[in-house]
N, C-alpha and C positions, 0 to 999 in steps of 0.2 A: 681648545682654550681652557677647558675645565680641569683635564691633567697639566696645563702647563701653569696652570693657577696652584693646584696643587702641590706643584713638584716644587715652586717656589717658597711656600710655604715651608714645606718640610726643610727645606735648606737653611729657613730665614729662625726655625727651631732649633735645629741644629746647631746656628752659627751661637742663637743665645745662650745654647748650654755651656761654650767654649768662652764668648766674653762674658759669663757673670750676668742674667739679667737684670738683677739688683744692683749688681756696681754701675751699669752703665747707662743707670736712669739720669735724663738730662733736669735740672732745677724746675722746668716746668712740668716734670712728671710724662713727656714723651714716652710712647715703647721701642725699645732697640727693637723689636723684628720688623721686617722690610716689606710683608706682605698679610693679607688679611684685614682684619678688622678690629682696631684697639682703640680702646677711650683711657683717657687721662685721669680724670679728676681729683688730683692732688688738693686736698685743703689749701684755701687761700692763705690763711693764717700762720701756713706750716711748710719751710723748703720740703724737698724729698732729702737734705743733708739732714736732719732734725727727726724725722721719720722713717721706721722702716718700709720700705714698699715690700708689697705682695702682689704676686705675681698670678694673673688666674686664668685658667683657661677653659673657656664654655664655646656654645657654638651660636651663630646670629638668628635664631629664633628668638632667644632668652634676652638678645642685649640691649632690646629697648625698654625693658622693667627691672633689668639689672643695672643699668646705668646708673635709673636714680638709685636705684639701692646702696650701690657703693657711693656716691657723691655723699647718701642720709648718712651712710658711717664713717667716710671721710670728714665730713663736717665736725664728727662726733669726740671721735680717736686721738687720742692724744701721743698712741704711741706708733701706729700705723697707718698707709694708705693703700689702697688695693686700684691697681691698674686689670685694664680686661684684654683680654685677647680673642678672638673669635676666630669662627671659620664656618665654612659651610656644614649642616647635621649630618650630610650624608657621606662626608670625607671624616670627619671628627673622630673615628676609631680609628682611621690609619694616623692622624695626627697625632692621639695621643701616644698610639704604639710605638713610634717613631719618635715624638719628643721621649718618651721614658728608658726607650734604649740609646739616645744621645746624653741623658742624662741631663738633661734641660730643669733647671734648677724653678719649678711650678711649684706657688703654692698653696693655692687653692684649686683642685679640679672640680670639674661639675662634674656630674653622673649620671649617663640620660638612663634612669630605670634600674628595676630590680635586675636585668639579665648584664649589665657592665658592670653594677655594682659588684655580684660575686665572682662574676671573673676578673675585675680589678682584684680582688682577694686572693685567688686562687696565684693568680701570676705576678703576686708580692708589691703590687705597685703602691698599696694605701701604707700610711702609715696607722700606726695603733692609737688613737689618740686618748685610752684609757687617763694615762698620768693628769692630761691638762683637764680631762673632766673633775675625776676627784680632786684634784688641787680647786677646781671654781666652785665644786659643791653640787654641781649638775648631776642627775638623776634621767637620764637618754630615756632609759628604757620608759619610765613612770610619766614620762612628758608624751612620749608619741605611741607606746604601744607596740602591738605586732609589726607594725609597720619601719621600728625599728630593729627590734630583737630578730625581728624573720628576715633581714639584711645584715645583719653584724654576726661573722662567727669568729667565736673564742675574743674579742674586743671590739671597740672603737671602732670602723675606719669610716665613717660618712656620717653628717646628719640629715635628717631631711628635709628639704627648704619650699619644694612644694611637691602639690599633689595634681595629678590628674586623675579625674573621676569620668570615667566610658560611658554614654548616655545616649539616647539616641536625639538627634534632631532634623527638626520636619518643617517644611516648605506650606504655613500656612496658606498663601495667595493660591498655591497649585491646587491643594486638597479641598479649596472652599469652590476655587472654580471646575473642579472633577465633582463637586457635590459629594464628596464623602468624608463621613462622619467617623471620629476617631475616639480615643480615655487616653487622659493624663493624669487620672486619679490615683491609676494601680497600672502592675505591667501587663505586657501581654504576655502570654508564652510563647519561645518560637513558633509552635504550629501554627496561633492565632493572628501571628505577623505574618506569615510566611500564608494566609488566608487571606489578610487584609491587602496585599500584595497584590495577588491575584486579582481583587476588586480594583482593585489603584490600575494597575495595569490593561484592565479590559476599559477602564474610562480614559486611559491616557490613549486605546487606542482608536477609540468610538471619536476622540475627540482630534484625530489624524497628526497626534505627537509620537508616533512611535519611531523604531530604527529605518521600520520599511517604508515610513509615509516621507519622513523626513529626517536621511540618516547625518545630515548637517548637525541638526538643530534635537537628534529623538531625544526624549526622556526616559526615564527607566523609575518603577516603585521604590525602589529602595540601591543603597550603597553601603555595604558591609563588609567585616573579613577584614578591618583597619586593624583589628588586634587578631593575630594570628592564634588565638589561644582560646577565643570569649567563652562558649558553652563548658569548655574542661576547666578554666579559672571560674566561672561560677558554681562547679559543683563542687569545687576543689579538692581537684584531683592535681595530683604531679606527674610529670612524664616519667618518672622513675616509682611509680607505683605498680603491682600486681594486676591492678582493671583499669589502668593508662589506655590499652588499647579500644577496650570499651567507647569510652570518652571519644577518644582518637576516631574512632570511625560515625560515633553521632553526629561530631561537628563538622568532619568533612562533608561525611551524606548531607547535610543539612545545608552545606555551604550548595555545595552542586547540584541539590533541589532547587535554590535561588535561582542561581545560574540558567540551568535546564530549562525552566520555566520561564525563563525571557520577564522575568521583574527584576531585576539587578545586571547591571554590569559585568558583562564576565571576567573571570577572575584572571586570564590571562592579561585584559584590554587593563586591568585596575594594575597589574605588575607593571604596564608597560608606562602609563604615565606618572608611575612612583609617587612621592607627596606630592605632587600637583594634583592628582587625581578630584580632590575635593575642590580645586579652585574650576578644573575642566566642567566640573557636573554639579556640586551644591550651590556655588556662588552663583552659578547660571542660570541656576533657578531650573535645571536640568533632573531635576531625583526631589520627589516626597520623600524622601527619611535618609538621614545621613547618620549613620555609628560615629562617633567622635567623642572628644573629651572636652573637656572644662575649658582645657586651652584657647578652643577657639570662639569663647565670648567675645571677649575685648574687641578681638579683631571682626567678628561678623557686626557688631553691637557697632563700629567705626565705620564697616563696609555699608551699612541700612544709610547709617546720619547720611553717608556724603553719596549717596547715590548708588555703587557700585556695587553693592544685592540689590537689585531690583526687585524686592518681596521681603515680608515679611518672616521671619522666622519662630519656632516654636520650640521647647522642650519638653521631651518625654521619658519615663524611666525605662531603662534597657529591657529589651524580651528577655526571658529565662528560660531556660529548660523545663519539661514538664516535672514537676515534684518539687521545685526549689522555691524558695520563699518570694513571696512578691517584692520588686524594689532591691532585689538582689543584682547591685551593680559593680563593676568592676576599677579599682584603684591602683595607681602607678605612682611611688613617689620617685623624687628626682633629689642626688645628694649631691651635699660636697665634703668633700674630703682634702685629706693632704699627703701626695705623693711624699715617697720615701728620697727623691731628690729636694724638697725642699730644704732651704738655707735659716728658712724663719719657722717652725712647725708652731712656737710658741705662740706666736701674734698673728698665724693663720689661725691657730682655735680660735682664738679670743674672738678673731671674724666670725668665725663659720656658728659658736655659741650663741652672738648678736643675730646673726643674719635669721639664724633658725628659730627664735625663740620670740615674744612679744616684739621688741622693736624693729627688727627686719618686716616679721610678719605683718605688720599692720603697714608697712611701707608696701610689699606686695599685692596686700589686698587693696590696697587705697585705686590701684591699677587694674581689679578686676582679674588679676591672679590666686589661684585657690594657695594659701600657704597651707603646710605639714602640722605647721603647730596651728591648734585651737586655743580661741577665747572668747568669751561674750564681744569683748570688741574690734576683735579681728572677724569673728564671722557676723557683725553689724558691719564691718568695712568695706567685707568683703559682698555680701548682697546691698548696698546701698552701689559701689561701684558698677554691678554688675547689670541691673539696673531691667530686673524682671520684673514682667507684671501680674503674675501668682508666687507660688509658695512652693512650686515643683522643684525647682532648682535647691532649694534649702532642705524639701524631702529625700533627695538625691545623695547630697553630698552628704548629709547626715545619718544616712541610712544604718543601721547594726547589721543591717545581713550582708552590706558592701563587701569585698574579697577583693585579696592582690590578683593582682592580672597575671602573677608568675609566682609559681612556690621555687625556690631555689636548693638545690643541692650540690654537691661536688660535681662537677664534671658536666653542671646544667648549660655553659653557653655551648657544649661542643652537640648535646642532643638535639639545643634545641632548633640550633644550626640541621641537624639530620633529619628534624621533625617536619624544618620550613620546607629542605627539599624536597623530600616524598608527597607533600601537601601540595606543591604545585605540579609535582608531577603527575598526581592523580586529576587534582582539580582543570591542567592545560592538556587531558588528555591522554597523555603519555605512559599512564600503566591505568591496574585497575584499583578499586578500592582495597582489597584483598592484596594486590601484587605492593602497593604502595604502605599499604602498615604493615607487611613483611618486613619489606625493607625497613622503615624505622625500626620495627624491633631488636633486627640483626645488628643495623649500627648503633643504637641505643646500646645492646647489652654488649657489645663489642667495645663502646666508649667506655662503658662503668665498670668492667674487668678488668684496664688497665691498674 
């Protein structure tokens, strides 16, 4: 059903690139595609004959805080309206590779992360949107930082609309009734997690929650390894450095000391249930400490109120590597951009300007979404929505020693593709530590010679 969901889609892409999906917008602002998930929200005040539509395509994580967002600058706009289109996260690269070689006239894309951002680049899909900046006066770089310059090469092509910050979070009700004591004041280092672990795990199984007492229902100390990168993005190292492999074999050994030692899920069992993984074992109340992002406030903050976490939950700042600064946490932004098939590139900036900048951002945050752009009153928005009861979460996201989750270079989504393989193939068993950073290395330098 899932490929014939998808196959439909792609079709329903296809067909829009052929009629115009702008010309064949109906008065009430409908989407011409025939499948997936699309909102309307055409201003009341405004036909779609009087307005240009825009065209956008994200994936259904994003479209219940996107929604309002375009409806806030639909309201707004006097000279355009922006329709959505969704699909599932984990189809969304075949979708877009497919709408851009049909030629599918989009004119806002979303961009899940730094690793599509530079291979949208790489494979000519963005446009430059240099010109429309200078022409508004806008200053990218001076607004957002590294986090923009370390994504745009030689121009324009994305701005950032929000952020995910990697943190860890923990199952207060489990750890208060295992009787152990925890700090949210400073981090720990991996060794000291990967000790505390050990403790969590000898009470989870004194207390008959393990895999062997009851493999229904076991729990496990910890759930990590969500970002395939963490220990080499916090020292910030790149995969196309000199002492990559270094890195490369700290974080594995470290992942498969988790593993080995029966505190964490193994990494094969965490492949097999894909992003469900955290609904299987954290919402269950199944794992004291979960790796995760910012993202999933709103939603765990919605799951407490109405019943459906059964416990309370907690925030903590991410482990580090030994020698790296405490509260060294790791950041993902998420952009939009405008494909080179767009028909309106001009009045997709003007959006993407809005969206990204104060008035988007404070609609964002109002939703308990981290936006890209800061301000006194987007980050009072944003923790009044979010709706903690200390200061850790603002320690967090505010942090100076915070680092991108991915340093990008040329030729980086094909390594990091080579990187993921050898990682599960060390980590599901299949070669050795040694036999598997070979192999990254040979396809690594194989990939950067081209």
């Amino acid at each position: 059903m899932k490929k014939r969901w998808l196959a439909t889609f792609l079709a329903a892409t296809m067909a829009c690139s052929l009629v115009g999906c702008g010309a064949a917008a109906s008065q009430s602002g409908a989407s011409t595609a025939s499948a997936g998930t699309s909102t309307a929200g055409t201003a009341e005040s405004k036909t779609s004959g009087e307005k240009v539509k825009l065209l956008y395509y994200g994936w259904t994580d994003e479209q219940s805080y996107l929604d309002p967002l375009f409806e806030k600058f639909n309201a707004q706009s006097e000279d355009s309206y922006i329709e959505g289109q969704y699909c599932a996260v984990d189809e969304y690269e075949e979708v877009v590779t497919s709408a851009m070689a049909a030629g599918t006239p989009i004119d806002v894309l979303a961009i899940n992360g730094l690793p599509p951002m530079s291979n949208y680049q790489e494979k000519g899909y963005l446009a430059d949107l240099t010109p429309y900046a200078e022409a508004a006066g806008f200053d990218a770089a001076a607004t957002y930082g590294d986090i923009y310059t370390g994504a745009n090469a030689d121009g324009m092509y994305g701005l950032p609309y929000r952020m995910a910050v990697w943190l860890m979070y923990y199952n207060k009700d489990l750890l208060e009734e295992l009787g152990i004591e925890y700090q949210t004041d400073k981090s720990y280092t991996w060794s000291e997690y990967k000790s505390l672990c050990e403790t969590v795990q000898a009470a989870i199984v004194a207390a008959g929650k393990d895999i062997a007492t009851d493999p229904n229902n076991a729990c496990y100390a910890g759930l990590v390894g969500m970002n395939k990168n963490t220990t080499i993005a916090q020292r910030g190292v790149r995969l196309d450095d000199a002492d990559a492999s270094t890195a490369v074999r700290e974080y594995w050994t470290l992942w498969n000391d988790l593993q080995a030692d029966n505190t964490h899920l193994p990494y094969a069992e965490k492949l097999e249930y894909g992003t469900n993984v955290g609904s299987v074992y954290f919402l269950a109340g199944r794992v004291a400490f979960f790796q995760n992002a910012t993202w999933g406030i709103a939603s765990y903050n919605s799951k407490m109120e109405s019943g459906e976490m059964p416990f309370t939950y907690g925030i903590m700042k991410m482990p580090v590597p030994d020698g790296e600064q405490d509260n060294t946490n790791l950041a993902n932004p998420n952009f939009f951009g405008v494909p080179v098939t767009s028909k309106n590139p001009e009045q997709a900036y003007e959006f993407i300007q809005w969206a990204c900048t104060e008035g988007g951002a404070q609609e964002l945050a109002s939703q308990s979404v981290l936006p890209a752009f800061a301000s006194d009153a987007v980050t009072g928005a944003y923790t009044t929505a979010t709706k903690q009861t200390d200061n850790v979460l603002g320690e967090i996201i505010s942090s100076a020693n915070n680092k991108l989750t991915d340093l990008c270079f040329p030729g980086y989504a094909e390594v990091q593709a080579a990187y993921e393989e050898q990682m599960e193939s060390y980590l599901c068993g299949n070669a050795t530590l040694e036999e598997a950073v070979s192999n990254f290395e040979s396809k690594r330098d194989s990939i950067l010679s081209k």
